[in-house]
C-alpha positions as CSV (number, residue, x, y, z in Angstrom):
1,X,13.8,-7.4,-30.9
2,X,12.8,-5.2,-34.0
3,X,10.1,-3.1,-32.0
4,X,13.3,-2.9,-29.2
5,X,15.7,-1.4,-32.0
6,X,13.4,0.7,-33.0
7,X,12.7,2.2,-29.8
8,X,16.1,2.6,-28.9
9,X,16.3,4.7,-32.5
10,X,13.4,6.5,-32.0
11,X,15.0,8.1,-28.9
12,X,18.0,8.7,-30.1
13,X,16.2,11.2,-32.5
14,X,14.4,12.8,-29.5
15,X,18.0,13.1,-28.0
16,X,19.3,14.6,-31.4
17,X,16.5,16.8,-31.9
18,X,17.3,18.1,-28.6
19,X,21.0,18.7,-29.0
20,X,19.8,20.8,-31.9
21,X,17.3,22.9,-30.7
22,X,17.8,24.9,-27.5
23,X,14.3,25.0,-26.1
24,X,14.3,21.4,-25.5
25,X,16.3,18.8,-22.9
26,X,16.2,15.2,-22.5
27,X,17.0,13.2,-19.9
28,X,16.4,9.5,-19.1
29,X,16.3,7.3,-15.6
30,X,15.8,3.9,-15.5
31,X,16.6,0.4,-13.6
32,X,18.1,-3.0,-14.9
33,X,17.1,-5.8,-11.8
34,X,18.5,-9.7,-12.5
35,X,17.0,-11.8,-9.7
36,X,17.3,-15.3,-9.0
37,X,14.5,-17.1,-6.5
38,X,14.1,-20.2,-5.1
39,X,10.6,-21.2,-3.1
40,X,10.3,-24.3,-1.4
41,X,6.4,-26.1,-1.5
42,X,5.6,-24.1,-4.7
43,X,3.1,-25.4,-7.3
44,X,4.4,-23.8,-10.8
45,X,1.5,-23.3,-11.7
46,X,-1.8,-23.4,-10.5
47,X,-2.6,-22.9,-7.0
48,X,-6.5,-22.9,-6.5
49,X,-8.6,-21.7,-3.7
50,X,-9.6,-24.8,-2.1
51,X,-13.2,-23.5,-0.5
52,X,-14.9,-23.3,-3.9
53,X,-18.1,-21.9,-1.9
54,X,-19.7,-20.4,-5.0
55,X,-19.9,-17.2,-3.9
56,X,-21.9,-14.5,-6.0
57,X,-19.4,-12.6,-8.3
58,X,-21.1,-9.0,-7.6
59,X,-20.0,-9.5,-4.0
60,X,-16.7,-9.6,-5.2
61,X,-16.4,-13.2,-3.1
62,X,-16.6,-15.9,-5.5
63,X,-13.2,-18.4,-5.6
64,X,-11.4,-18.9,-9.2
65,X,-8.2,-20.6,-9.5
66,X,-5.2,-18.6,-8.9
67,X,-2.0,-18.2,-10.2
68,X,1.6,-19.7,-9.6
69,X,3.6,-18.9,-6.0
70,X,4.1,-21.0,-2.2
71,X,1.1,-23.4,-1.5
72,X,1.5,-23.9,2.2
73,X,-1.7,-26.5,2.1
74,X,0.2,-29.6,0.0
75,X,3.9,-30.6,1.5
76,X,3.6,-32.3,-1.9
77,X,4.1,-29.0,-3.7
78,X,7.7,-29.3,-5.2
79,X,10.5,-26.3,-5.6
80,X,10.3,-23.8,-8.0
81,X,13.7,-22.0,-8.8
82,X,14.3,-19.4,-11.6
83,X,16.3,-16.3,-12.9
84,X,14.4,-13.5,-13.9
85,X,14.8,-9.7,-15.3
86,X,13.2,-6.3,-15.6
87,X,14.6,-3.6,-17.7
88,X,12.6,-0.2,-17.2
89,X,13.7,3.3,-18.7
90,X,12.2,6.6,-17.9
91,X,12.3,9.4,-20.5
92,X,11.8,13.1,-19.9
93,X,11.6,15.8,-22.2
94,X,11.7,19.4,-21.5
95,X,9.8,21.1,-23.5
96,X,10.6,24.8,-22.1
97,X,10.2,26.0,-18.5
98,X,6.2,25.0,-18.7
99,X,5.9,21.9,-20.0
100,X,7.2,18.4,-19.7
101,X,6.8,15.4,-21.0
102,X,7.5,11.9,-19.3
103,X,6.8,8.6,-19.9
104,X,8.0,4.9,-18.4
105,X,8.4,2.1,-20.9
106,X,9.0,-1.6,-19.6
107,X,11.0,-3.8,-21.8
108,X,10.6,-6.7,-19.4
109,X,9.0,-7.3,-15.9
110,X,10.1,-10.3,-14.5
111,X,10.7,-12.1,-17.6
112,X,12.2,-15.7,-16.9
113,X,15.8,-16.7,-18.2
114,X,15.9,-20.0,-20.4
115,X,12.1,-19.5,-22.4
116,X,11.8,-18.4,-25.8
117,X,11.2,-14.8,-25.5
118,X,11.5,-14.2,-28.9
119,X,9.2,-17.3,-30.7
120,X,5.7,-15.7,-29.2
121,X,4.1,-18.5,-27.7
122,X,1.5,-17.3,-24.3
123,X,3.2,-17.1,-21.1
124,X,7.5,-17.4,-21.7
125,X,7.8,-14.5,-20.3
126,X,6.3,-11.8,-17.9
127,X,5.3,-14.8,-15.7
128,X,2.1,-13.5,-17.3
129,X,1.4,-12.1,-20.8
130,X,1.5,-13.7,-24.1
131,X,2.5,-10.0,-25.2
132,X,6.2,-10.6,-24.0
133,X,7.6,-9.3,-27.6
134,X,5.5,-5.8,-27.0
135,X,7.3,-3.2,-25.2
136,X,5.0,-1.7,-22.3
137,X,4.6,1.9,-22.4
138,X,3.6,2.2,-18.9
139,X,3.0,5.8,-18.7
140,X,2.9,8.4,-21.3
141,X,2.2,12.3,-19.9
142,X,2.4,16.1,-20.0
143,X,2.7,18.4,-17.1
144,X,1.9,22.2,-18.1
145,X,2.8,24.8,-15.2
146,X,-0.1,27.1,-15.6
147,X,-0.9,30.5,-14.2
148,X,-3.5,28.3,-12.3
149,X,-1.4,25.3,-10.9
150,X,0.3,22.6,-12.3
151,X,-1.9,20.4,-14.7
152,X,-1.0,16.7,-15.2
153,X,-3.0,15.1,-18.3
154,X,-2.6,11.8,-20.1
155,X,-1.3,7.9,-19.0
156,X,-0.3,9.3,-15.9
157,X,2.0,7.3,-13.4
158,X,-0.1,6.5,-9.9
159,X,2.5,6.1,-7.0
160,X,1.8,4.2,-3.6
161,X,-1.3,7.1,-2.3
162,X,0.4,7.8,1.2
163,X,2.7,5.0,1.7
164,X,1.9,1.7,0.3
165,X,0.7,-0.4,2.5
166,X,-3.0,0.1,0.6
167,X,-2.0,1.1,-2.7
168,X,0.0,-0.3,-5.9
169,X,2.5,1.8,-8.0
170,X,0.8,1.8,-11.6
171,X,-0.6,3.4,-14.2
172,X,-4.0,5.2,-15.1
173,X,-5.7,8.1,-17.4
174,X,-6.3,11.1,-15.7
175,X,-6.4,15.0,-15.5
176,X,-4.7,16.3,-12.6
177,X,-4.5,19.7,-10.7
178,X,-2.7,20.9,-7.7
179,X,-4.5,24.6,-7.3
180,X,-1.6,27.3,-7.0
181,X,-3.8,29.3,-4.4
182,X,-3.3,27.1,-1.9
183,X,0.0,28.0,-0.2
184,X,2.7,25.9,1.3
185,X,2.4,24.1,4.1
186,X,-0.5,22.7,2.2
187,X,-0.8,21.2,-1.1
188,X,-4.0,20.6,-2.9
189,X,-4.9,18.0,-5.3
190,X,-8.1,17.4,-7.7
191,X,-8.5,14.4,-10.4
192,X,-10.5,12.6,-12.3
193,X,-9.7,9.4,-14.2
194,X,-11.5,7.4,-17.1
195,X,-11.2,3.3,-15.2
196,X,-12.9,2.0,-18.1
197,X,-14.4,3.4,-21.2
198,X,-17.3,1.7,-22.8
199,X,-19.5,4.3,-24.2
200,X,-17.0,4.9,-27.2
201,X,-17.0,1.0,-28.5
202,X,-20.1,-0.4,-27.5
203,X,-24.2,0.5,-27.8
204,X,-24.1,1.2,-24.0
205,X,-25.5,4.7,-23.6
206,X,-23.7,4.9,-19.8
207,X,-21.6,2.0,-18.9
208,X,-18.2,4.1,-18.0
209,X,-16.2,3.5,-14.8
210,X,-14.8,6.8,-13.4
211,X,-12.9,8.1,-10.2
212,X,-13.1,11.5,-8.9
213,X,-10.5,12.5,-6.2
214,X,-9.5,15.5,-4.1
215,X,-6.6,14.9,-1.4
216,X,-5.5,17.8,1.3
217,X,-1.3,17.5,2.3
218,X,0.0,19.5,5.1
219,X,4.4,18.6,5.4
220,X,7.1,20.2,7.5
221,X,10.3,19.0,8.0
222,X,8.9,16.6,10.4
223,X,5.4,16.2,9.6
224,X,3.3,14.6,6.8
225,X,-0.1,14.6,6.7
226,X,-2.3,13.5,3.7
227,X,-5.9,12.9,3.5
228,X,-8.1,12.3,0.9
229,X,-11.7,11.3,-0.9
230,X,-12.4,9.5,-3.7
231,X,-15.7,8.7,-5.4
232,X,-16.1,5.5,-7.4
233,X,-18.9,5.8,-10.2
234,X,-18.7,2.1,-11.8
235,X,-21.4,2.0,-14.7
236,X,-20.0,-0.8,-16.6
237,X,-22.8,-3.5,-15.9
238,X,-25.6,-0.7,-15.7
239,X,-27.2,-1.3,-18.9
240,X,-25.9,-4.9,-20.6
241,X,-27.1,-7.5,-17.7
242,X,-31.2,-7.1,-18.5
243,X,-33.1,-7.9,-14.9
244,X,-29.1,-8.2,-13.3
245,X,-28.3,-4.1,-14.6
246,X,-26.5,-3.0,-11.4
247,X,-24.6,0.4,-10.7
248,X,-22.1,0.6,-8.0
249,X,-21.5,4.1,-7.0
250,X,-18.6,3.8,-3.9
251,X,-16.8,6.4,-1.2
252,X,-13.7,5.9,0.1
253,X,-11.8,7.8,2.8
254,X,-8.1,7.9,3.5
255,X,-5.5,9.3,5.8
256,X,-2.1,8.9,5.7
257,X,0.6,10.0,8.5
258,X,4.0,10.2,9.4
259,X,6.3,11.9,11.6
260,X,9.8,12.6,13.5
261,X,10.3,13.5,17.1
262,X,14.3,13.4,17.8
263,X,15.4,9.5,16.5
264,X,11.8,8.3,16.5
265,X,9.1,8.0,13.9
266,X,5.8,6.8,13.8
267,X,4.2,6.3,10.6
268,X,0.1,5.4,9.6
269,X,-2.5,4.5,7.0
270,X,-5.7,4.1,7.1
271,X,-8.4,3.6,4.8
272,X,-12.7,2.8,4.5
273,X,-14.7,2.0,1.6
274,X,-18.3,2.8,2.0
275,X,-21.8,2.6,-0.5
276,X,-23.4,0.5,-2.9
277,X,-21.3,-2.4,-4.3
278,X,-24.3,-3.2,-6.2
279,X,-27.7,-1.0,-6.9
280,X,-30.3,-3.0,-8.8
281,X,-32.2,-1.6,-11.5
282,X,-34.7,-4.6,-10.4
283,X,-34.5,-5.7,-6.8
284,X,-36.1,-9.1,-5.8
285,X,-37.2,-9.8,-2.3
286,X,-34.8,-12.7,-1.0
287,X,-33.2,-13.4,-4.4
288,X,-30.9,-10.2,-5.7
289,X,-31.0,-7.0,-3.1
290,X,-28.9,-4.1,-3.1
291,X,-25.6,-5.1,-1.5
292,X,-23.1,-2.5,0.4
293,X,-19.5,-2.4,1.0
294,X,-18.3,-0.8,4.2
295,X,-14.3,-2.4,4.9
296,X,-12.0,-0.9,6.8
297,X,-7.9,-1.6,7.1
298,X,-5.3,-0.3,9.1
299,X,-1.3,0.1,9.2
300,X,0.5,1.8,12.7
301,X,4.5,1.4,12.8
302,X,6.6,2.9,15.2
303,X,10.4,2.9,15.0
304,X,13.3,4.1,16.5
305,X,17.1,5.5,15.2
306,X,20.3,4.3,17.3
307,X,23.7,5.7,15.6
308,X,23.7,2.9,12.7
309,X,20.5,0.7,14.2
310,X,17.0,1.2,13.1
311,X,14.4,-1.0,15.3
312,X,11.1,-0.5,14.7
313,X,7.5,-2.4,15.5
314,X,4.4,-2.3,13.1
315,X,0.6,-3.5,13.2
316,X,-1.3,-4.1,10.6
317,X,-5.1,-4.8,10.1
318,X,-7.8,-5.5,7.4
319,X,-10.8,-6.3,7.8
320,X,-12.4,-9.7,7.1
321,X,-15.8,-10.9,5.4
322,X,-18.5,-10.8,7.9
323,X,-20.9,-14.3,8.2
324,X,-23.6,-11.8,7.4
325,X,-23.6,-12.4,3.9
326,X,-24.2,-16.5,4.4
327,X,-27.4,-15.6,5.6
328,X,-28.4,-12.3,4.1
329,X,-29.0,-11.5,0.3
330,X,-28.5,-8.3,1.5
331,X,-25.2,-8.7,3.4
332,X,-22.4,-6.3,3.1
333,X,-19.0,-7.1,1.8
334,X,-16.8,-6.2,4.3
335,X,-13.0,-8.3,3.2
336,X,-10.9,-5.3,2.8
337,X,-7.8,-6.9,1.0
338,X,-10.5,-7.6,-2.2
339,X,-12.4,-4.2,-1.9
340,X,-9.5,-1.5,-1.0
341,X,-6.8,-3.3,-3.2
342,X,-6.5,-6.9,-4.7
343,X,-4.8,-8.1,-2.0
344,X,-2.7,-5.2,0.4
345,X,-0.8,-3.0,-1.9
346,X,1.7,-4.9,-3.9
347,X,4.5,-2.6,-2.9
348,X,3.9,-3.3,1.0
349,X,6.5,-6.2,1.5
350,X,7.2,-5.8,5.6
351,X,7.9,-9.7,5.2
352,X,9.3,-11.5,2.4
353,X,6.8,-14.4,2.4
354,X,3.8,-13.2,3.5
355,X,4.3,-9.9,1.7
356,X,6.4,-10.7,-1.1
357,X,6.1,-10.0,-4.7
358,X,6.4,-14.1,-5.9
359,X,4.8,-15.3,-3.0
360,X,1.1,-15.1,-3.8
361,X,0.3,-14.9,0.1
362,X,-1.1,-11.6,1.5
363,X,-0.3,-9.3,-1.7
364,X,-0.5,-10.2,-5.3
365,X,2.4,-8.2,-6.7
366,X,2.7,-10.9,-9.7
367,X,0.7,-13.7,-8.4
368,X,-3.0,-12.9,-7.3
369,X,-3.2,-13.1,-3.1
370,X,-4.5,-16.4,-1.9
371,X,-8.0,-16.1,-1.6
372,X,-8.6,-18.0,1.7
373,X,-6.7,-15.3,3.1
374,X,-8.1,-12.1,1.5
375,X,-11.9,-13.8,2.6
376,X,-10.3,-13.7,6.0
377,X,-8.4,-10.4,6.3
378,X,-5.7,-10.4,8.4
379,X,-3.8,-9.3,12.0
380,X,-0.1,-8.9,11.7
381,X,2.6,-8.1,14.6
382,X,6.2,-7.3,12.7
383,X,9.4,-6.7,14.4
384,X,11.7,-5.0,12.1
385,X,15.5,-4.0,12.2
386,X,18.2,-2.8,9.8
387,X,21.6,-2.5,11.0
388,X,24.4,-0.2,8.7
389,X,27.5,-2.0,8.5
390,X,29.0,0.3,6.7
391,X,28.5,2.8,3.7
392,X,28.4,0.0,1.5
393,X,26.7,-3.0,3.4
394,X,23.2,-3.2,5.6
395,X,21.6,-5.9,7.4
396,X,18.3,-6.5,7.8
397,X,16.2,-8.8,9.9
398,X,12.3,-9.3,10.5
399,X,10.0,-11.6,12.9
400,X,6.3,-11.4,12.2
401,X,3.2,-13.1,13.5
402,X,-0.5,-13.3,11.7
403,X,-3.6,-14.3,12.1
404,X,-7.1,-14.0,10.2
405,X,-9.1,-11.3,11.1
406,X,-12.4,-13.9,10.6
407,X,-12.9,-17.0,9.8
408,X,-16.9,-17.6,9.4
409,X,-17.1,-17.4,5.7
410,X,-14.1,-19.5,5.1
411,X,-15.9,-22.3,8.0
412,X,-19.0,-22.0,6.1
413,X,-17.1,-23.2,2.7
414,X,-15.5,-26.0,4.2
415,X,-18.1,-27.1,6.6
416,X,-15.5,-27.5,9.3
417,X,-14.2,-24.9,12.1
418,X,-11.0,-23.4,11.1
419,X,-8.3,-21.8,13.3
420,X,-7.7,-18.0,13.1
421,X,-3.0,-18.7,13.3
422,X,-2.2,-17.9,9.9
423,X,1.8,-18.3,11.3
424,X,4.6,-17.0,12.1
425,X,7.6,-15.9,9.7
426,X,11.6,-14.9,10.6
427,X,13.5,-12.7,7.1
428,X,17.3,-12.5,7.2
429,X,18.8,-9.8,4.3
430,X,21.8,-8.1,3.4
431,X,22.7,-5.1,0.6
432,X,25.7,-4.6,-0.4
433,X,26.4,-1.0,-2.9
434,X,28.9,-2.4,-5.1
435,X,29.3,0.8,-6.7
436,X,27.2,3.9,-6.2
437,X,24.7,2.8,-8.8
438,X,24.8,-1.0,-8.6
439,X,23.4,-2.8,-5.7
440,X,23.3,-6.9,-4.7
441,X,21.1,-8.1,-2.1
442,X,20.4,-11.7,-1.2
443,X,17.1,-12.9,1.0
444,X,16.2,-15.7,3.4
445,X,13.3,-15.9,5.2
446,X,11.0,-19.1,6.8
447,X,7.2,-19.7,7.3
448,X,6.1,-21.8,10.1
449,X,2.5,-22.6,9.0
450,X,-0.3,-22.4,11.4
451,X,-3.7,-24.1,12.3
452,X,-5.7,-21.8,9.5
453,X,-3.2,-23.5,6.9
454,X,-3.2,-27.1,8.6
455,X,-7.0,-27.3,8.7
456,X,-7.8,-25.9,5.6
457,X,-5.1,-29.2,3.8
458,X,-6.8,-31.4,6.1
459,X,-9.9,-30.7,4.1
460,X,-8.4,-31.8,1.0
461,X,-6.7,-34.9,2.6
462,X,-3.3,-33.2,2.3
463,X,-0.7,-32.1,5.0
464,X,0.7,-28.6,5.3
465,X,4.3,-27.6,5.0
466,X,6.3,-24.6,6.2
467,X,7.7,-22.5,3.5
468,X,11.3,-21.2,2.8
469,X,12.7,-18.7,0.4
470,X,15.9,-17.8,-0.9
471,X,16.6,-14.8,-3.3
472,X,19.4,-12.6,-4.5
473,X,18.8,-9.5,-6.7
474,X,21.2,-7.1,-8.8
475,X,20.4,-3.7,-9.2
476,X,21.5,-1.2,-11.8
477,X,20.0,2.1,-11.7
478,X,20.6,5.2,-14.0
């Protein structure tokens, strides 16, 4: 509470400051959410990947126990209910008509009602982090309009790339520039960012993880199009492993699409990882080879505007582990939901279960993606609708179908053959604007399991269940 108070004063002297001297302005946004959940055949607490093939951990394979969320494979699984809150704020501060500063601090992120938030003690709150009495300052930057471009330099906030059905909204340290010479339609933009910085604390002489990007945007009125390459320069076990020193130097391409023809739009993402997941300093003939990564995933959604009635259809695709490394030292690691993102992105949520941010299905928002799933990749067909009551109430309704894009790696585990019918899933919704900046909405959605889930429990000696959800959530934003 003391480091909260002292926040709280510490801005209110940035606001004074500004009231005093002309040159500067502040301004803050932010959101206040309290949400209530209840999931049906959910552990509480520990739901482990039942394969336990012993994978290799450079591949980026090997099972560990996962967190908290549904476990379709044990109708023995009880109910896990909850209240929960997040309190962000958003500060900016105008220096003059060149620079700005911003920053995002989190005072809680799903923090659960009825623990002791204040005593300390390692997970009461943030579902995760012992750290609950510690205000999060998310993102902490300067933007300088330069003769050259804008420049972006510090803790800078890292949005959905495209949309965000392959990318998270987070955080990251980079240096940023969007070129002024390069005129509208287009917009170019150059980074680099510091993943992981070792050289500073350690004896390693060249063990940093870096990302170099450059992305191209062409946008009308009715056309976006965004492409873009990164390279992926991971030195961190290059010289502390002895005979296992490894570098893993990585390409990825993107592309990104949407656009409007009359009421219709059609929307894309697309994205392929490429090179060396791991490049011995010592290779071994049959024992440790160079291993590559080449995944690819895919998102298509078309949909269609009718006077208050938005329909719309969407596909999406990634890639599964190939049976090639079972039987190759060499074998590449192809499952694109652990390569391209830990899980899809966390802010993709198409479905409520299988896509949701508690669910620990597809996506790993707060509870890392199951893991016979992201071995598997995935196939998903999802008919989507909202419906606009009025200007203060929408409807919204969803019916999607999945199934795994592969299932050798996951039969190799088990030793038995395992269906590809992840299941099928129906959402029900409703959002109601209370005023113009408070919103409730309250969520229903189903999960029929399917054979992958049934003969995956049957391994264990348990039965599957379907799953259920029910949520409501309260929304203040300022």
């Amino acid at each position: 509470m003391k480091k909260i108070i002292s926040t709280v004063a510490a801005l209110g002297l940035v606001v004074g400051v500004a009231g005093t001297a002309s040159a500067l302005d502040f301004s803050m946004s932010g959101q206040y959410i309290i949400e209530g959940y209840m999931l049906n055949n959910a552990d509480g607490a520990s739901k482990y990947d039942l394969n336990n093939n012993g994978l290799n951990d450079v591949t980026g394979l090997a099972t560990t126990a996962r967190d908290a969320g549904l476990n379709p494979y044990d109708d023995e699984a009880g109910t896990d209910s909850a209240w929960l809150h997040t309190f962000i704020i958003k500060p900016k501060l105008q220096v003059n008509d060149k620079i700005t500063m911003f920053s995002e601090l989190r005072f809680a992120r799903y923090n659960v009602w009825g623990t002791d938030n204040d005593g300390g003690a390692a997970n009461n709150s943030d579902l995760y982090a012992n750290d609950q009495n510690n205000i999060d300052v998310y993102t902490l930057y300067m933007e300088y309009m330069s003769p050259v471009g804008k420049i972006r330099a510090g803790r800078c906030i890292v949005p959905p790339w495209g949309g965000d059905f392959l990318s998270t909204y987070s955080h990251a340290d980079r240096l940023m520039w969007w070129p002024s010479f390069v005129a509208d339609p287009f917009e170019l933009l150059v980074f680099t960012q510091k993943t992981q910085e070792n050289d500073w604390y350690g004896a390693e002489d060249d063990a940093d993880n870096d990302v170099y990007e450059i992305d191209l945007t062409y946008k009308t009125d009715n056309l976006l199009l965004l492409g873009g390459y990164d390279f992926y320069n991971y030195k961190s076990a290059s010289d502390n492993n002895g005979i296992s020193n490894f570098d893993r130097q990585q390409h990825q391409l993107r592309a990104y699409g949407v656009g409007k023809i009359a009421n219709f739009t059609i929307e894309g993402e697309w994205g392929w990882r490429f090179g060396d997941f791991a490049d011995y300093d010592t290779e071994i003939a049959g024992v440790q080879e160079d291993i590559d990564v080449d995944t690819m995933a895919l998102m298509l959604d078309g949909s269609g505007q009718f006077d208050k009635l938005d329909v719309g259809l969407m596909y999406f695709w990634a890639e599964g582990q190939d049976d090639d490394i079972l039987t190759h030292v060499d074998g590449d690691v192809t499952a694109a939901m652990q390569v391209l993102e830990d899980g899809l992105g966390d802010d993709f949520n198409p479905l409520y279960i299988l896509t949701g941010d508690l669910t620990g299905m597809l996506n790993s928002d707060v509870f890392n993606a199951d893991p016979n799933m992201t071995t598997s990749g995935v196939n998903a067909i999802v008919l989507h609708s909202d419906f606009q009551v009025s200007d203060q109430l929408s409807l919204h309704g969803a019916l999607g179908y999945a199934w795994a894009d592969t299932t050798d790696v996951i039969e190799a585990g088990y030793g038995v053959s395992i269906d590809d019918e992840y299941g099928w899933e129906i959402d029900l919704g409703a959002k109601y604007k209370l005023l113009d900046n408070l919103t409730y909405e309250v969520r229903a959605a189903y999960f029929n399991t399917g054979d992958f889930i049934d003969d995956i429990a049957t391994v264990a000696g348990q039965d599957s269940d379907d799953l259920y959800l029910l949520s409501h959530h309260l929304t203040m934003t300022f």
